[in-house]
C-alpha positions in Angstrom: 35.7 -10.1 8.9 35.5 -10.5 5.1 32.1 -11.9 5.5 31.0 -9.3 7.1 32.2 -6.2 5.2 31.0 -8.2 2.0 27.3 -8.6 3.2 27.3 -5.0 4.5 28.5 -4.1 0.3 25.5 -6.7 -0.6 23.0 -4.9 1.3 24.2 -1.2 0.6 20.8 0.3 -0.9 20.4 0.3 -4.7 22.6 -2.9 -5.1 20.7 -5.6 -5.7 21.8 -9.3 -5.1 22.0 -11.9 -7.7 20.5 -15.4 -7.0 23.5 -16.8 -6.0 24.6 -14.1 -3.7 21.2 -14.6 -2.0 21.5 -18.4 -1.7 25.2 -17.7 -0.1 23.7 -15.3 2.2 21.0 -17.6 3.4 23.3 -21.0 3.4 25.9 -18.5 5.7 23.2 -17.8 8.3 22.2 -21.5 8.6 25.4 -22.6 8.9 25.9 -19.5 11.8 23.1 -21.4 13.3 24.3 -24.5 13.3 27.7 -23.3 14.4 26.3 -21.4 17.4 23.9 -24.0 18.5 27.0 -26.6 18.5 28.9 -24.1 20.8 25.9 -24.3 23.2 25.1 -27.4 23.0 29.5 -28.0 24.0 29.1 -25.2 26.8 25.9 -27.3 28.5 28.3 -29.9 28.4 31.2 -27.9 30.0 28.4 -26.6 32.5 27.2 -30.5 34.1 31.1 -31.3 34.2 31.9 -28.3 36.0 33.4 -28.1 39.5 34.7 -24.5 40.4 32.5 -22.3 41.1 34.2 -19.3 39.2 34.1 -21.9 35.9 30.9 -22.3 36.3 30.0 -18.3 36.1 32.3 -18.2 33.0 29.7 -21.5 31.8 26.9 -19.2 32.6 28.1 -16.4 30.7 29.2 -18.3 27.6 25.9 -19.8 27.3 23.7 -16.2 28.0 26.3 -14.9 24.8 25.7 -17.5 22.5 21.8 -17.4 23.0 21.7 -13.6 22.2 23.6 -15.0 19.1 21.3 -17.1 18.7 18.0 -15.0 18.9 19.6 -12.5 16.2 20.5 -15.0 13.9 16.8 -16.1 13.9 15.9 -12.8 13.7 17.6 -12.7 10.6 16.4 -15.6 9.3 13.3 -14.6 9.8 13.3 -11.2 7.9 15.1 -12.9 5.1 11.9 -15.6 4.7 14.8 -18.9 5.2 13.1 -21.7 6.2 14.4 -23.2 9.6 12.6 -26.6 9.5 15.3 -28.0 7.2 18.3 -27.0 9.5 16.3 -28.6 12.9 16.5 -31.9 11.4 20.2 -31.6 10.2 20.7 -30.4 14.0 19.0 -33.8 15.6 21.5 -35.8 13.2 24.3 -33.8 14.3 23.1 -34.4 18.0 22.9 -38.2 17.9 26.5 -38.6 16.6 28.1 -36.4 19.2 
């Protein structure tokens, strides 16, 4: 919550953001990124394991969620010029140790 409430203050017009505020900003979205693409990348997982049919649903639902997440965080990204190169090979490394 504090994250949020302090990058709705960064981004209040006429305040402008000092270097490192902007560097925070942009290392907070990748690591949301990185975050939510580990959640999906567990919920496929939970998804080919899964037996009941109900489960399954709740599998399908978790996953639809975390890809909206997704898309708007690189939306985000986008607007605010971050490179997302960078994170795709931290993702593969994080992939092949799981």
């Amino acid at each position: 919550m504090e994250g949020v409430l302090k990058m709705i203050q960064l981004t209040y017009k006429g305040v402008k953001k000092s270097q490192k505020d902007i560097q925070l900003e942009r290392n907070d979205i990748l690591n949301q990124i990185r975050e939510v693409c580990l959640q999906m990348h567990y919920t496929d997982k939970w998804f080919q394991s899964e037996v009941d049919d109900d489960l399954i649903d709740a599998c399908i639902y978790q996953h639809e969620v975390l890809n909206a997440k997704y898309k708007y965080l690189i939306k985000k990204a986008r607007n605010e010029n971050i490179s997302i190169p960078s994170f795709k090979n931290t993702n593969k490394r994080n992939e092949e140790t799981t």
